[in-house]
C-alpha positions as CSV (number, residue, x, y, z in Angstrom):
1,X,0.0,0.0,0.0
2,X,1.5,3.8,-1.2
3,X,2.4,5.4,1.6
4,X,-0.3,8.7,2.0
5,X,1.4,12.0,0.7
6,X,3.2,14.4,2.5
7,X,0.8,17.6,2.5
8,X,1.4,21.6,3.7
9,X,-0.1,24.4,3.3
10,X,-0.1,26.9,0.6
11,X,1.5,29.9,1.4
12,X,-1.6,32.0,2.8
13,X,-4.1,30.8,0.9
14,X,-5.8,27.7,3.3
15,X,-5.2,25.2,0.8
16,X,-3.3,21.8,2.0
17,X,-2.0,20.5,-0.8
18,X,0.2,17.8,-1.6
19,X,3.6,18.6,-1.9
20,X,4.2,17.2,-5.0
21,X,1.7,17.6,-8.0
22,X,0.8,17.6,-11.3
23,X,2.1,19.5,-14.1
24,X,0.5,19.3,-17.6
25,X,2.8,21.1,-19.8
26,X,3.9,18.1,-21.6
27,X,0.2,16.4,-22.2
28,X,-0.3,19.3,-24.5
29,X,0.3,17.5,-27.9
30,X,2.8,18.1,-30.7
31,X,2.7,20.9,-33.4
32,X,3.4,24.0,-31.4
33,X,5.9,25.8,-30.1
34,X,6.5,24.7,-27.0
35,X,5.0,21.1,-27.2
36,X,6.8,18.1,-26.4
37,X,6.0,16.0,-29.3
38,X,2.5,14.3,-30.1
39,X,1.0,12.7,-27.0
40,X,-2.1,9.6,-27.1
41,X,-4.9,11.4,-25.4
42,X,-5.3,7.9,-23.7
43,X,-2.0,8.1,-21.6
44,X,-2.9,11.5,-20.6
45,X,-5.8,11.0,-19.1
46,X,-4.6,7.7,-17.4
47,X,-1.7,9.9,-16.1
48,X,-4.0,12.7,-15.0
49,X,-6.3,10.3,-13.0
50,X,-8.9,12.7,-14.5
51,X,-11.1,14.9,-12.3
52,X,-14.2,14.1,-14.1
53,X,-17.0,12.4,-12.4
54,X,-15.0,12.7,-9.1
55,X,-16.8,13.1,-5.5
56,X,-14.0,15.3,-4.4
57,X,-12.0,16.6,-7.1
58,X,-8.5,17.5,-6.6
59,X,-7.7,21.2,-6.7
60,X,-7.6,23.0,-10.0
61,X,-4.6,25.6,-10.6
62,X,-4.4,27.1,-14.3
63,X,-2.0,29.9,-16.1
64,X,-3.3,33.0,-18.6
65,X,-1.3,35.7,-20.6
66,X,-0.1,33.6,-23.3
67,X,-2.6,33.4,-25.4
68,X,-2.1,30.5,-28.3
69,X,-1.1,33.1,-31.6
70,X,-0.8,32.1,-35.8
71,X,1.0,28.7,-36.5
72,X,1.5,27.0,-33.8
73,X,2.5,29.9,-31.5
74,X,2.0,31.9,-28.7
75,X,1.6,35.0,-27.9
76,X,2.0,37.4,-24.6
77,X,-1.0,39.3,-23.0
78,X,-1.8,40.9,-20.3
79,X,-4.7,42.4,-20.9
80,X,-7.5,41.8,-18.9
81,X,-9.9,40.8,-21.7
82,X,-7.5,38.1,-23.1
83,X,-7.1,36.8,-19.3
84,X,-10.9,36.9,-19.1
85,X,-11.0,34.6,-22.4
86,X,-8.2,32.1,-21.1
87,X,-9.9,31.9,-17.9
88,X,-13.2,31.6,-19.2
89,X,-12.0,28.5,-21.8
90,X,-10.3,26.8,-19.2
91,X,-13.4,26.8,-17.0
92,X,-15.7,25.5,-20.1
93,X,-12.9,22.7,-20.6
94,X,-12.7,21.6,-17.1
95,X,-16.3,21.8,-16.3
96,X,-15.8,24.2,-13.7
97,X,-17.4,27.4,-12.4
98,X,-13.7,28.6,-10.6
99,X,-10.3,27.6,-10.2
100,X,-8.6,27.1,-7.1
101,X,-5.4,28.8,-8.2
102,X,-4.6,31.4,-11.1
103,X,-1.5,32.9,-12.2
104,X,0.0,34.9,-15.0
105,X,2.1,32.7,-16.7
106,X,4.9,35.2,-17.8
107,X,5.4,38.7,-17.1
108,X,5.3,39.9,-20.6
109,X,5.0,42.5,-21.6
110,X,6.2,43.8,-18.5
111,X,4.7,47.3,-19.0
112,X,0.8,45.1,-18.6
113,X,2.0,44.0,-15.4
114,X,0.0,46.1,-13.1
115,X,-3.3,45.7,-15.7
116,X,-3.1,42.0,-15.8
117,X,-2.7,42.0,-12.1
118,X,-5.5,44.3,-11.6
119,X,-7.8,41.6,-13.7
120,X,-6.8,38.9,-11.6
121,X,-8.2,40.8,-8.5
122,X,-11.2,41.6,-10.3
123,X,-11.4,37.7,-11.5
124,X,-11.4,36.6,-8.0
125,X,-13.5,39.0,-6.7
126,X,-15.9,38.2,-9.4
127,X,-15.5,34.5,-7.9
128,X,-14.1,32.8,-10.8
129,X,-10.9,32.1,-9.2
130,X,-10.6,31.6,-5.6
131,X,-6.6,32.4,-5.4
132,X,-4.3,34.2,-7.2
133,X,-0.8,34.3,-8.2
134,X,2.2,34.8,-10.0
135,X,4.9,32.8,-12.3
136,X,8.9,33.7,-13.8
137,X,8.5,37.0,-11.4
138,X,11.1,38.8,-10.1
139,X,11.6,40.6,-7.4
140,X,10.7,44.4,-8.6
141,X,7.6,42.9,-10.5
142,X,6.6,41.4,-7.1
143,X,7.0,43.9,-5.4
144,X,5.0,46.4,-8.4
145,X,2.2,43.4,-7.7
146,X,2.1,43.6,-4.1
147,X,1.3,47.1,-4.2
148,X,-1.9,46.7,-5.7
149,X,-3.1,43.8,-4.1
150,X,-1.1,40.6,-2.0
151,X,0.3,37.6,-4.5
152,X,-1.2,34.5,-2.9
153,X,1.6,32.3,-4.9
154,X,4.7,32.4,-7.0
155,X,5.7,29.6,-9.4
156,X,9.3,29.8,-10.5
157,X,11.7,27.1,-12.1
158,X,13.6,25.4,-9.7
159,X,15.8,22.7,-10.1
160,X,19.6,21.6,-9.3
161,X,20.3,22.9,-12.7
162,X,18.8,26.4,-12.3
163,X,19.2,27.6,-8.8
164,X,18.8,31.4,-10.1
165,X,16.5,31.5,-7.7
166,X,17.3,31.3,-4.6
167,X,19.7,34.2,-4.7
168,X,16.7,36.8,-4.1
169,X,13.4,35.5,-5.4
170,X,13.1,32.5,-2.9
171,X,13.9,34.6,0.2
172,X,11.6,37.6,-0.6
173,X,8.9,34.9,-1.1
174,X,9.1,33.7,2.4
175,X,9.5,37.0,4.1
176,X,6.3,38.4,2.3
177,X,4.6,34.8,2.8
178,X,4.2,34.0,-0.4
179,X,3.6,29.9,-1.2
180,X,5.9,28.5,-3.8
181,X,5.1,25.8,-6.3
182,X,8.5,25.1,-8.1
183,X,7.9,23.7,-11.6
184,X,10.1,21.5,-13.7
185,X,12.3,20.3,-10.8
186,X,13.5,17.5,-12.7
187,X,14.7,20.1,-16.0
188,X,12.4,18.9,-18.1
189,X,13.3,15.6,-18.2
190,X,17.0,15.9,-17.7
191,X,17.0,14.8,-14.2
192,X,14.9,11.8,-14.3
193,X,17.4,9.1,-15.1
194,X,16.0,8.2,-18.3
195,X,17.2,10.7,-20.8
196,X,20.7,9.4,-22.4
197,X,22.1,11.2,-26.0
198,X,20.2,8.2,-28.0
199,X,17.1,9.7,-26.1
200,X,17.7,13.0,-27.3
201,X,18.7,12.4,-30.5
202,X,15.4,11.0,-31.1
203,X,13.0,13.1,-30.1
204,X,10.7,14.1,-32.3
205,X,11.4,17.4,-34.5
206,X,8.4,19.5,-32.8
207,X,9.6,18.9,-29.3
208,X,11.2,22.0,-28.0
209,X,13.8,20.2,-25.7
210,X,15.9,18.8,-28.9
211,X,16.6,22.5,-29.8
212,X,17.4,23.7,-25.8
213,X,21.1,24.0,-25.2
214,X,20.9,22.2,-21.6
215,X,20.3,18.8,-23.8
216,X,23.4,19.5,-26.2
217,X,26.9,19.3,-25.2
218,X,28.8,21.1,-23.4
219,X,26.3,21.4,-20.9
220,X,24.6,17.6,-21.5
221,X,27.9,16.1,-20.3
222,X,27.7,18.1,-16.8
223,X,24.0,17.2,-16.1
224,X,24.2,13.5,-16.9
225,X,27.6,13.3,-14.6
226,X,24.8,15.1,-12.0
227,X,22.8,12.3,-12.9
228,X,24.8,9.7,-12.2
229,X,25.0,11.3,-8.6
230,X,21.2,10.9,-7.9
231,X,21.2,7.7,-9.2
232,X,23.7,6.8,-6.1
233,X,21.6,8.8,-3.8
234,X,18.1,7.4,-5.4
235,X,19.4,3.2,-4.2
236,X,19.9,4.1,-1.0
237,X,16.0,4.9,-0.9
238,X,15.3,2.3,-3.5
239,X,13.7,5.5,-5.5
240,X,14.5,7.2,-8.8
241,X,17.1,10.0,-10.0
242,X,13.7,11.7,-10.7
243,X,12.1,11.6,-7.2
244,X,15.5,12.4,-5.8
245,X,15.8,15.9,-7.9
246,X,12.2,17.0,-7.3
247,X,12.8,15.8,-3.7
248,X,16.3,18.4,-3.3
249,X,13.9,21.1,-4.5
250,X,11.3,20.9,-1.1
251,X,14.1,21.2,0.8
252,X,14.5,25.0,0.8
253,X,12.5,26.5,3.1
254,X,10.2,28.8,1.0
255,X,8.9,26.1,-1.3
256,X,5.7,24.6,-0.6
257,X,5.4,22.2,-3.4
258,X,7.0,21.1,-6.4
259,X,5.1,20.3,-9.8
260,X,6.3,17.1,-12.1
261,X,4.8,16.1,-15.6
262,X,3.7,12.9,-16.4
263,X,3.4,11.7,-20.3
264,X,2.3,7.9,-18.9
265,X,0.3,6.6,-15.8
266,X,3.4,3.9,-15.2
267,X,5.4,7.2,-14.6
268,X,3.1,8.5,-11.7
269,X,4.1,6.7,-8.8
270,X,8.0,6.5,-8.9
271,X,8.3,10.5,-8.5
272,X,5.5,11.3,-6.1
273,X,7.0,9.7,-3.5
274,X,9.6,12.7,-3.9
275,X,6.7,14.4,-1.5
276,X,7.9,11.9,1.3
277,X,11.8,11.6,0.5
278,X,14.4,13.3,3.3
279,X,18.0,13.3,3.1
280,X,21.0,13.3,5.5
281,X,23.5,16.3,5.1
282,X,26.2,13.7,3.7
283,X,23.6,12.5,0.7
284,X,23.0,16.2,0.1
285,X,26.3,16.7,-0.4
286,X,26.5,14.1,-3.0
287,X,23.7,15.5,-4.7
288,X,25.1,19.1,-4.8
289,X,28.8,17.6,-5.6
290,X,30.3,19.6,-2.8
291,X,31.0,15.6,-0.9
């Protein structure tokens, strides 16, 4: 029997949640800019476990201000209009008469900040979210947030490959109270054990990762060496390289909860238990490569 997930809660916003949860950037098919290949709708929704027909659904957090553009592309908006529509579509997809959680996805253009921000007060006051938040801020476009109403969330990457973060964005979250949902702790696939240079080499033409510098040498070589170092770290809790990475990220204080994408159902339950992993200062060293 799985052992029940760790839970905490949400920065201020009541919510216990479980400390490791769903992403669904990678479920999103092939043929656009950012997609990750073509994807069986099948396998997504086996991987989803999806909230239709549910008694007690699981909570519901969404993105707006990129708004799909010509040819497979996407665009940046702020504008409270295009929000509306992005919020309004993902509520007639889902079923749903609010969201627990939404955010602006990307502050661009940055000069729509404070409008887009303004129409997320206005969505949640109108009761069609019940939180609201933030994701890929910075510091000054925090702070330009905060003064026109509190940011229930922030959700920035996070991983042992790019630890930008924690210089100044993690610490001013925790001092203003902000909860913190890292997303692609495991890079996007990097991390999990699985990718090799055969892997890469055949992924499909439309998936944005074969065109990313972190999957090309130089930089390949470094993160499979730090994959080698999980996998030693991953035995000793007869886990995965994956679970292990998303794991490191819950150790910092300000984050509440990490984020994972799953393509298959059979890829659910060996990185979940990252919610429940804990390491000694001597496997954290080995992780970091300082041991």
């Amino acid at each position: 029997m799985q052992e029940r997930l760790r839970t905490t809660q949400l920065g201020p916003t009541g919510m216990e949640i479980t400390r490791v949860g769903f992403g669904a950037w990678a479920l999103g098919g092939g043929g656009f800019e950012w997609s990750w290949g073509s994807q069986e709708d099948e396998d997504s929704i086996a991987a989803i476990r999806a909230i239709a027909g549910l008694d007690e659904r699981p909570y519901v957090f969404t993105k707006g201000g990129q708004p799909p553009g010509p040819n497979g592309t996407t665009l940046h908006s702020l504008q409270r209009d295009s929000l509306r529509r992005e919020l309004e579509g993902s509520l007639t997809r889902l079923g749903l008469d609010a969201v627990d959680l939404y955010q602006i996805h990307w502050p661009v253009p940055d000069k729509e900040i404070e409008a887009g921000w303004a129409a997320l007060v206005e969505f949640r006051d109108e009761g069609l979210t019940r939180h609201i938040g933030v994701s890929n801020f910075d510091v000054d476009q925090l702070s330009r947030a905060q003064r026109i109403a509190p940011v229930d969330t922030l959700q920035p990457p996070y991983s042992l490959i790019d630890r930008e973060v924690e210089a100044e964005i993690l610490p001013f979250a925790e001092r203003e109270g902000i909860g913190v949902i890292a997303y692609s702790p495991m890079s996007s696939g990097l991390l999990t054990g699985s990718m090799t240079r055969e892997r890469i080499e055949a992924l499909p033409d439309d998936d944005w990762r074969k065109r990313d510098p972190r999957f090309r040498d130089p930089e390949l070589a470094r993160h499979l060496e730090l994959v080698e170092r999980l996998r030693s770290v991953a035995e000793r809790h007869g886990t995965t390289p994956g679970a292990v990475a998303a794991a490191w990220t819950l150790r910092h204080p300000a984050v509440d909860a990490a984020i994972v994408g799953f393509r298959r159902p059979d890829q659910v339950d060996p990185i979940v238990v990252a919610a429940n992993l804990e390491f000694g200062e001597d496997e954290v060293a080995a992780i970091e490569g300082s041991a």
